[in-house]
C-alpha positions as CSV (number, residue, x, y, z in Angstrom):
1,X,-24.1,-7.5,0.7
2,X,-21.1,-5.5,0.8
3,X,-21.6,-1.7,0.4
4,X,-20.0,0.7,-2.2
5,X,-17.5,2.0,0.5
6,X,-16.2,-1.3,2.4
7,X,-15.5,-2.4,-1.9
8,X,-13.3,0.9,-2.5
9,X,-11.8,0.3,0.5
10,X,-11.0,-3.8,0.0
11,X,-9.1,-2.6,-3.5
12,X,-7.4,0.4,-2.4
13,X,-6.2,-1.9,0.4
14,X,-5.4,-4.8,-2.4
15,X,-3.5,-2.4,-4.6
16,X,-3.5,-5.1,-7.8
17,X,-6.1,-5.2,-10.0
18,X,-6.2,-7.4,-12.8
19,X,-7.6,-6.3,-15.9
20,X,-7.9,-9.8,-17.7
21,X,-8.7,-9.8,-21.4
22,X,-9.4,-13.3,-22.8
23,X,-9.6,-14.5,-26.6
24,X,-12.6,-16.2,-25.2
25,X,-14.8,-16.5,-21.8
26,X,-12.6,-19.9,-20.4
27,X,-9.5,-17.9,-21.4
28,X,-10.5,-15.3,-19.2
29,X,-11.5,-17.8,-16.3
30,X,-8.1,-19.3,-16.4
31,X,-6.3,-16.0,-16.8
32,X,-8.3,-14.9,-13.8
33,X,-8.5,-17.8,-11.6
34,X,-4.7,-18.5,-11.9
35,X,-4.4,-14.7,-10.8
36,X,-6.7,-15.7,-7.7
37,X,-4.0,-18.5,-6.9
38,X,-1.5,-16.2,-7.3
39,X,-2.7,-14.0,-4.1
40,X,-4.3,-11.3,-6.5
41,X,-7.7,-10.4,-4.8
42,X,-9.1,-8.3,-7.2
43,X,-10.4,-8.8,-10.9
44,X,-11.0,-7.0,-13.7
45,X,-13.0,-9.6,-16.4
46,X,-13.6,-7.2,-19.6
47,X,-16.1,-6.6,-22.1
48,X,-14.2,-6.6,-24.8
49,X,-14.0,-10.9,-24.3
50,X,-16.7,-12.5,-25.9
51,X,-19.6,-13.9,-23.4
52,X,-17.8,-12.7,-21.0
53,X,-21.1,-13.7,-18.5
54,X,-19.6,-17.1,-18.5
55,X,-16.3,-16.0,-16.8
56,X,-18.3,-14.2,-14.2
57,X,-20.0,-17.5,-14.0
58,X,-17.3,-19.9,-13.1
59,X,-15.8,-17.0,-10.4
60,X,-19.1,-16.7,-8.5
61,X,-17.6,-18.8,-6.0
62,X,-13.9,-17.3,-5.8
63,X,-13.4,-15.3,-2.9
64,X,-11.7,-12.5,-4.8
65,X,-13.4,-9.5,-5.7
66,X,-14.7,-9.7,-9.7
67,X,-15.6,-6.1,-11.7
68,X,-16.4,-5.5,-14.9
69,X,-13.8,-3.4,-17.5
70,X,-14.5,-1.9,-20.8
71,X,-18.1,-1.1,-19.7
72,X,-19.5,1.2,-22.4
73,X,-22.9,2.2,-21.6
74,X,-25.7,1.3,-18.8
75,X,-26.9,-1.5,-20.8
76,X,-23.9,-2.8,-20.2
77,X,-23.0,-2.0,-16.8
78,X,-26.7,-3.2,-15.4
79,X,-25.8,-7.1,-17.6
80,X,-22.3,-6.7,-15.6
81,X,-24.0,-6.0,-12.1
82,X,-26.5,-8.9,-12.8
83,X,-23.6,-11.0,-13.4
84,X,-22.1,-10.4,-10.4
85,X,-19.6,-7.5,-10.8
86,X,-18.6,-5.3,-7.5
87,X,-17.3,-2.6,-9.9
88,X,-17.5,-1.2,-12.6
89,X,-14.9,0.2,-15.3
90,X,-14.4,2.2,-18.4
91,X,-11.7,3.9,-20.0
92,X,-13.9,7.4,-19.9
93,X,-16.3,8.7,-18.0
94,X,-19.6,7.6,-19.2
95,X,-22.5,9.7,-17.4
96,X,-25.2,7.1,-17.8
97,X,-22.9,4.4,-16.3
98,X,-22.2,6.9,-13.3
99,X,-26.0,7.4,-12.3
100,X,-26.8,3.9,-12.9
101,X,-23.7,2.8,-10.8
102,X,-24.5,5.3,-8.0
103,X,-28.2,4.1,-7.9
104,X,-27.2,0.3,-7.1
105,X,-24.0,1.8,-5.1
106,X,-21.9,-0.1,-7.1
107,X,-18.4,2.0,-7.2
108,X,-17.4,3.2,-10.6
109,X,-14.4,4.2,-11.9
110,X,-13.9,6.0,-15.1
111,X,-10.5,6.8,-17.2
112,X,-9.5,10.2,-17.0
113,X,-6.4,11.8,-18.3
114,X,-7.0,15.6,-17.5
115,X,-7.8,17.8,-14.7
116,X,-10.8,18.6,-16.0
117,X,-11.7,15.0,-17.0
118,X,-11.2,14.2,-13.0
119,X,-13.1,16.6,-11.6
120,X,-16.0,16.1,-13.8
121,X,-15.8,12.2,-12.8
122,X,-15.8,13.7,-9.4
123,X,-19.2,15.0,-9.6
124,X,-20.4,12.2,-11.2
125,X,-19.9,10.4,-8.1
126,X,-16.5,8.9,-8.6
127,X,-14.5,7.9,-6.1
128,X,-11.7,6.2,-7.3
129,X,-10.7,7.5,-10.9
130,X,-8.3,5.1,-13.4
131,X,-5.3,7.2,-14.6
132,X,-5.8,5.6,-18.5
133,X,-3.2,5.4,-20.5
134,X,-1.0,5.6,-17.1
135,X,2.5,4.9,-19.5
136,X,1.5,8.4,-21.0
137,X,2.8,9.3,-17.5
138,X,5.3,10.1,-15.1
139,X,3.9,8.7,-11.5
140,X,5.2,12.5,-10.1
141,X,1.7,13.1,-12.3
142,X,-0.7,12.5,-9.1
143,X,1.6,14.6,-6.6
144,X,0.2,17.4,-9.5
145,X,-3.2,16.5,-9.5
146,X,-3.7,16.3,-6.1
147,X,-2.8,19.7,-5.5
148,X,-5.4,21.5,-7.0
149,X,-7.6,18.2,-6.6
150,X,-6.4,17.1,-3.1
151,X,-9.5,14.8,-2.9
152,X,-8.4,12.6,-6.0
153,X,-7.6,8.6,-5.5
154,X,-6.0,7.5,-8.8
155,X,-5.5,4.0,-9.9
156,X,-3.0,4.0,-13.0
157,X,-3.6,1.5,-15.7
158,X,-1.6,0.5,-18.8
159,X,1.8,0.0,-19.1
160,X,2.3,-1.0,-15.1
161,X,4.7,-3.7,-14.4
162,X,6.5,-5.5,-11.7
163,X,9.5,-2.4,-12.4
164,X,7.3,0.7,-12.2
165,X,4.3,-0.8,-9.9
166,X,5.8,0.3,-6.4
167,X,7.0,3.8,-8.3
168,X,3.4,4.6,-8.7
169,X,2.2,3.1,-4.9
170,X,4.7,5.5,-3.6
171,X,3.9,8.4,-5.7
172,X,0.5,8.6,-4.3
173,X,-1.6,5.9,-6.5
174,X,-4.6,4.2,-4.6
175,X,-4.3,0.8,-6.6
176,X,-2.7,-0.4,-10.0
177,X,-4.3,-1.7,-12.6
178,X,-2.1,-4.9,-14.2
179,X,-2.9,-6.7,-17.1
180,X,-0.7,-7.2,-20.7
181,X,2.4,-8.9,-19.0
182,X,-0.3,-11.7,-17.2
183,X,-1.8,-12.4,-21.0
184,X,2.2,-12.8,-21.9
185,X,2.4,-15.1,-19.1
186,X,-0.2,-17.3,-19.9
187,X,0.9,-17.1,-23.4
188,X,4.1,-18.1,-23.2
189,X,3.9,-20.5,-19.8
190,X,0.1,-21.0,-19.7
191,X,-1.7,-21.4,-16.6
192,X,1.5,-21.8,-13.6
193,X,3.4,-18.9,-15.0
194,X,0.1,-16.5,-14.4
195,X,0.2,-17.8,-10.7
196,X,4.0,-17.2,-10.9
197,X,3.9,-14.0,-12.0
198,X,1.3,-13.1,-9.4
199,X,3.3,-14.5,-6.7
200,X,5.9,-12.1,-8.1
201,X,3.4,-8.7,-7.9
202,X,2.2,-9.9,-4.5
203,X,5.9,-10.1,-2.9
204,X,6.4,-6.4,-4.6
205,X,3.8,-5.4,-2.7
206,X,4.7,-6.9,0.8
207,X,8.0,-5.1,-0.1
Protein backbone atom coordinates (compact mmCIF):
# COMPACT_ATOMS: atom_id res chain seq x y z
CA UNK A 1 0.00 0.00 0.00
CA UNK A 2 1.80 2.97 -1.10
CA UNK A 3 1.25 6.10 0.98
CA UNK A 4 0.12 9.64 -0.22
CA UNK A 5 3.76 10.93 -0.04
CA UNK A 6 6.00 8.00 -1.74
CA UNK A 7 2.82 8.65 -4.87
CA UNK A 8 3.66 12.49 -5.11
CA UNK A 9 6.94 11.74 -5.00
CA UNK A 10 6.94 8.62 -7.91
CA UNK A 11 5.11 11.48 -10.41
CA UNK A 12 7.10 14.42 -9.60
CA UNK A 13 9.98 12.09 -10.18
CA UNK A 14 8.14 10.74 -13.61
CA UNK A 15 7.46 14.20 -14.85
CA UNK A 16 4.72 12.78 -17.72
CA UNK A 17 1.44 12.31 -16.91
CA UNK A 18 -0.94 11.22 -19.33
CA UNK A 19 -4.31 12.57 -19.32
CA UNK A 20 -6.06 9.93 -21.68
CA UNK A 21 -9.55 10.75 -22.84
CA UNK A 22 -11.16 7.82 -24.77
CA UNK A 23 -14.49 7.85 -27.06
CA UNK A 24 -15.00 4.74 -25.10
CA UNK A 25 -13.46 2.57 -22.00
CA UNK A 26 -11.15 0.07 -24.60
CA UNK A 27 -10.18 3.35 -26.36
CA UNK A 28 -8.83 4.56 -23.23
CA UNK A 29 -7.08 1.21 -22.38
CA UNK A 30 -5.33 1.21 -25.65
CA UNK A 31 -4.53 4.91 -25.46
CA UNK A 32 -3.13 4.18 -22.08
CA UNK A 33 -1.53 0.93 -22.25
CA UNK A 34 0.36 1.97 -25.54
CA UNK A 35 1.50 5.04 -23.33
CA UNK A 36 2.71 2.36 -20.62
CA UNK A 37 4.90 0.79 -23.60
CA UNK A 38 6.03 3.83 -24.48
CA UNK A 39 8.02 4.28 -20.92
CA UNK A 40 5.23 6.74 -19.62
CA UNK A 41 4.66 5.71 -15.88
CA UNK A 42 1.98 7.63 -14.95
CA UNK A 43 -1.83 7.75 -16.04
CA UNK A 44 -4.49 9.97 -16.08
CA UNK A 45 -7.81 7.73 -17.27
CA UNK A 46 -10.78 10.52 -17.17
CA UNK A 47 -14.25 10.74 -16.29
CA UNK A 48 -15.33 12.33 -18.96
CA UNK A 49 -14.89 8.53 -21.01
CA UNK A 50 -17.82 6.51 -20.59
CA UNK A 51 -17.46 3.43 -17.99
CA UNK A 52 -14.43 4.47 -17.53
CA UNK A 53 -14.30 1.51 -14.46
CA UNK A 54 -13.51 -0.85 -17.26
CA UNK A 55 -10.22 0.96 -18.27
CA UNK A 56 -9.11 0.89 -14.65
CA UNK A 57 -10.01 -2.66 -14.96
CA UNK A 58 -7.81 -4.00 -17.66
CA UNK A 59 -4.68 -1.63 -16.05
CA UNK A 60 -4.93 -3.26 -12.54
CA UNK A 61 -2.08 -5.20 -13.51
CA UNK A 62 0.22 -2.49 -15.35
CA UNK A 63 2.90 -1.41 -13.25
CA UNK A 64 2.43 2.25 -14.05
CA UNK A 65 0.71 4.45 -11.76
CA UNK A 66 -3.29 4.96 -12.81
CA UNK A 67 -5.34 8.26 -11.39
CA UNK A 68 -8.41 9.49 -12.03
CA UNK A 69 -9.07 13.09 -14.09
CA UNK A 70 -12.14 15.12 -14.45
CA UNK A 71 -13.21 14.06 -10.96
CA UNK A 72 -16.24 16.31 -10.13
CA UNK A 73 -17.44 15.51 -6.80
CA UNK A 74 -16.77 12.81 -3.80
CA UNK A 75 -19.11 10.49 -5.37
CA UNK A 76 -17.03 10.37 -7.88
CA UNK A 77 -13.69 10.42 -6.48
CA UNK A 78 -14.69 7.46 -3.76
CA UNK A 79 -16.03 5.18 -7.40
CA UNK A 80 -12.39 6.26 -8.73
CA UNK A 81 -10.51 5.16 -5.49
CA UNK A 82 -12.55 1.80 -5.44
CA UNK A 83 -11.39 1.37 -8.82
CA UNK A 84 -8.09 1.62 -8.25
CA UNK A 85 -6.93 5.21 -8.73
CA UNK A 86 -3.58 6.51 -6.77
CA UNK A 87 -4.74 10.14 -7.53
CA UNK A 88 -7.12 12.06 -8.04
CA UNK A 89 -7.81 15.09 -10.52
CA UNK A 90 -10.03 18.01 -11.41
CA UNK A 91 -9.76 20.96 -13.26
CA UNK A 92 -10.87 23.18 -9.90
CA UNK A 93 -10.63 22.70 -6.52
CA UNK A 94 -13.49 20.85 -5.31
CA UNK A 95 -13.62 20.91 -1.28
CA UNK A 96 -15.57 17.69 -0.85
CA UNK A 97 -13.10 15.90 -3.14
CA UNK A 98 -10.12 17.42 -0.95
CA UNK A 99 -11.45 16.01 2.52
CA UNK A 100 -12.55 12.84 1.05
CA UNK A 101 -9.02 12.47 -0.68
CA UNK A 102 -7.17 13.52 2.46
CA UNK A 103 -9.20 11.04 4.62
CA UNK A 104 -8.02 7.89 2.35
CA UNK A 105 -4.59 9.82 1.79
CA UNK A 106 -5.04 9.66 -1.65
CA UNK A 107 -3.10 12.86 -3.21
CA UNK A 108 -5.31 15.31 -4.92
CA UNK A 109 -4.65 17.78 -7.22
CA UNK A 110 -6.90 20.54 -8.24
CA UNK A 111 -6.74 23.16 -11.38
CA UNK A 112 -5.89 26.44 -10.26
CA UNK A 113 -5.17 29.47 -12.30
CA UNK A 114 -4.83 32.26 -9.65
CA UNK A 115 -2.92 33.04 -6.52
CA UNK A 116 -5.68 32.93 -4.62
CA UNK A 117 -7.04 29.76 -6.25
CA UNK A 118 -3.46 28.09 -5.09
CA UNK A 119 -3.39 28.99 -1.90
CA UNK A 120 -6.86 28.00 -1.06
CA UNK A 121 -5.97 24.37 -2.67
CA UNK A 122 -3.20 24.74 -0.27
CA UNK A 123 -5.21 24.54 2.74
CA UNK A 124 -7.30 22.09 1.37
CA UNK A 125 -4.53 19.83 1.64
CA UNK A 126 -3.02 20.02 -1.76
CA UNK A 127 0.13 19.23 -2.53
CA UNK A 128 0.71 19.19 -5.96
CA UNK A 129 -1.65 21.80 -7.72
CA UNK A 130 -2.36 21.39 -11.88
CA UNK A 131 -1.59 24.82 -13.60
CA UNK A 132 -5.14 24.42 -15.90
CA UNK A 133 -5.38 25.82 -18.88
CA UNK A 134 -1.26 25.90 -18.70
CA UNK A 135 -1.24 27.35 -22.76
CA UNK A 136 -3.00 30.45 -21.01
CA UNK A 137 0.61 30.73 -19.75
CA UNK A 138 4.01 31.69 -20.05
CA UNK A 139 6.19 28.84 -17.98
CA UNK A 140 8.16 32.25 -16.41
CA UNK A 141 4.39 31.99 -14.57
CA UNK A 142 5.68 29.59 -11.65
CA UNK A 143 9.02 31.58 -11.00
CA UNK A 144 5.93 34.27 -9.99
CA UNK A 145 4.00 32.21 -8.00
CA UNK A 146 6.45 30.80 -6.16
CA UNK A 147 7.60 33.96 -4.75
CA UNK A 148 4.86 34.94 -2.75
CA UNK A 149 3.89 31.06 -2.55
CA UNK A 150 7.48 29.50 -2.32
CA UNK A 151 5.78 26.21 -1.19
CA UNK A 152 3.81 25.74 -4.52
CA UNK A 153 4.55 22.35 -6.84
CA UNK A 154 2.83 23.05 -10.16
CA UNK A 155 2.06 20.60 -12.77
CA UNK A 156 0.98 22.45 -16.08
CA UNK A 157 -1.66 20.90 -18.17
CA UNK A 158 -3.15 21.78 -21.65
CA UNK A 159 -1.49 22.75 -24.46
CA UNK A 160 2.13 20.88 -23.38
CA UNK A 161 3.94 19.26 -26.11
CA UNK A 162 7.14 17.60 -27.06
CA UNK A 163 8.36 21.69 -28.01
CA UNK A 164 7.38 23.41 -24.75
CA UNK A 165 7.50 20.25 -22.22
CA UNK A 166 11.30 20.76 -21.06
CA UNK A 167 10.47 24.86 -21.17
CA UNK A 168 8.16 24.30 -18.30
CA UNK A 169 10.51 21.37 -16.33
CA UNK A 170 13.08 23.98 -16.34
CA UNK A 171 10.96 26.85 -15.34
CA UNK A 172 10.13 25.25 -12.13
CA UNK A 173 7.15 22.69 -13.01
CA UNK A 174 6.97 19.50 -10.79
CA UNK A 175 5.41 17.28 -13.62
CA UNK A 176 3.46 17.88 -17.03
CA UNK A 177 0.35 16.85 -17.81
CA UNK A 178 0.24 15.52 -21.76
CA UNK A 179 -2.64 14.43 -23.50
CA UNK A 180 -4.35 15.98 -26.97
CA UNK A 181 -1.25 15.22 -29.27
CA UNK A 182 -1.32 11.15 -27.86
CA UNK A 183 -5.35 11.09 -28.95
CA UNK A 184 -3.85 12.56 -32.47
CA UNK A 185 -1.42 9.81 -32.40
CA UNK A 186 -3.64 7.13 -32.02
CA UNK A 187 -5.94 8.82 -34.37
CA UNK A 188 -3.90 9.09 -37.09
CA UNK A 189 -1.28 5.97 -36.51
CA UNK A 190 -3.44 3.96 -33.99
CA UNK A 191 -1.85 1.98 -31.39
CA UNK A 192 2.42 2.07 -32.47
CA UNK A 193 2.41 5.70 -33.01
CA UNK A 194 1.14 6.37 -29.15
CA UNK A 195 4.13 4.17 -28.08
CA UNK A 196 6.20 6.22 -30.66
CA UNK A 197 5.25 9.31 -29.49
CA UNK A 198 5.96 8.27 -25.92
CA UNK A 199 9.29 7.03 -26.82
CA UNK A 200 9.68 10.63 -28.12
CA UNK A 201 8.50 12.50 -24.51
CA UNK A 202 10.55 9.97 -22.56
CA UNK A 203 13.93 10.75 -24.60
CA UNK A 204 12.98 14.65 -23.94
CA UNK A 205 13.02 13.95 -20.64
CA UNK A 206 16.44 11.94 -20.33
CA UNK A 207 17.60 15.10 -22.33
Amino acid sequence: MMDKHSIINQLTEMKVVAVIRGQNAEEAAQLSKAAVEGGVRAIELTYTTPRIEEAFKQLEHTDALIGAGSVLDSETARHAILAGAKFIVSPYLVEDVAKLCNRYGIPYMPGCMTLREMATALEAGSDVLKLFPANQFDPSFIKSVNGPLPNVRIMPTGGINLNNMNDWLQAGAVATGIGSDLNKAYKSGGYEAVVELSKQYMQKIAE
